[in-house]
C-alpha positions as MATLAB code, in Angstrom:
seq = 'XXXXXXXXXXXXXXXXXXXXXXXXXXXXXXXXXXXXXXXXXXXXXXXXXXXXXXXXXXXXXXXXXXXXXXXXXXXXXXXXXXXXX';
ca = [
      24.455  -23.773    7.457;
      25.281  -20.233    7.354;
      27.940  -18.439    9.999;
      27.895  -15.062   11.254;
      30.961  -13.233   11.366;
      31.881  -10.001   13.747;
      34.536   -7.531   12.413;
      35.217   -4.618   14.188;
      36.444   -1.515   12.236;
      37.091    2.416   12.540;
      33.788    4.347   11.834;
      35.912    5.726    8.950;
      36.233    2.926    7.130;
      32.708    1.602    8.050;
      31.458    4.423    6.301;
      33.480    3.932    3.622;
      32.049    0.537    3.321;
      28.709    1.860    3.358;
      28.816    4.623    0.895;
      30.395    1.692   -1.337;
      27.434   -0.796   -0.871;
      25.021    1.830   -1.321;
      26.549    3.302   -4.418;
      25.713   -0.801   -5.512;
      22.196   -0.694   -3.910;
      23.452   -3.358   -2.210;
      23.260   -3.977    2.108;
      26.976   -3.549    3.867;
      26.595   -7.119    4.448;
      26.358   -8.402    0.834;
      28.381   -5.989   -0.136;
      31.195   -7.881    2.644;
      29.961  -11.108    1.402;
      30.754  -10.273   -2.245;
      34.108   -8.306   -1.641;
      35.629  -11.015    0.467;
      34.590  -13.692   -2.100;
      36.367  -11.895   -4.811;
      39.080  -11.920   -2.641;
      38.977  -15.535   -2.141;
      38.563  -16.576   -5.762;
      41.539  -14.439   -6.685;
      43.729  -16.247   -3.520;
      46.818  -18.305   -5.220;
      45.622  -22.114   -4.960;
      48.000  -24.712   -3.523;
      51.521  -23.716   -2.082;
      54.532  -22.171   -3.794;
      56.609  -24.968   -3.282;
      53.862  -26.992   -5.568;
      54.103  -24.464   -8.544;
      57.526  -24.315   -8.776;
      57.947  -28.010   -8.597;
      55.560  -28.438  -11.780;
      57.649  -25.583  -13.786;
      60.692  -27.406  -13.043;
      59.202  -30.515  -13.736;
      57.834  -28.864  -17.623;
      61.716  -27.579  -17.496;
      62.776  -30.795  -18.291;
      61.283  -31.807  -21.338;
      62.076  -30.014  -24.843;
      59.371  -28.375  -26.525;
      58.652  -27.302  -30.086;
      58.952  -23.610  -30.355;
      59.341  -21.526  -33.597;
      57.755  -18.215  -34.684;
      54.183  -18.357  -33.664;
      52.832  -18.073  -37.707;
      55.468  -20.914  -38.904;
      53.805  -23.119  -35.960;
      50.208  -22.343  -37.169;
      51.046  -22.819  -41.077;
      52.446  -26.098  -39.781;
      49.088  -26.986  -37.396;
      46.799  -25.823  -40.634;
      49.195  -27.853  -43.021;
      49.008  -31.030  -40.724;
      44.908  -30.616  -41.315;
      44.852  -30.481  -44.644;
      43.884  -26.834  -44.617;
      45.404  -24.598  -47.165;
      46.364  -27.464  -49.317;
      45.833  -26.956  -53.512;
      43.334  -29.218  -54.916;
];
């Protein structure tokens, strides 16, 4: 079921917003539609207070780390890759 939403704005930025769906060949109202779900998809998900608690959480265990082409020697080693016959 689709909504309709008012939004009131200056008649400088409404022709902003026109010049900018027209320059898309687009209406102003799918050009709305597709700025404000851009908008929405780029939003942070879930609270702060969630994201720090799972980097603390990751804090507390200990990691391999080395030199990024020692690692990958390593990863290709453990496959068998790069091995004499």
């Amino acid at each position: 079921m689709s909504k309709r939403l008012q939004v009131l704005l200056k008649e400088s930025e409404y022709r902003e917003i026109r010049q900018a769906a027209r320059a898309r060949n687009l209406s102003v109202a799918e050009w709305v539609r597709q700025a404000l779900r851009l908008v929405r998809l780029n939003e942070p998900s879930g609270s702060a207070d969630k994201k720090i608690k799972a980097v603390r959480a990751a804090l507390r265990y200990e990691f391999p780390t080395a030199d990024i082409d020692q690692m990958l020697a390593e990863i290709e080693r453990g496959y068998g890759v790069g091995k004499n016959p």
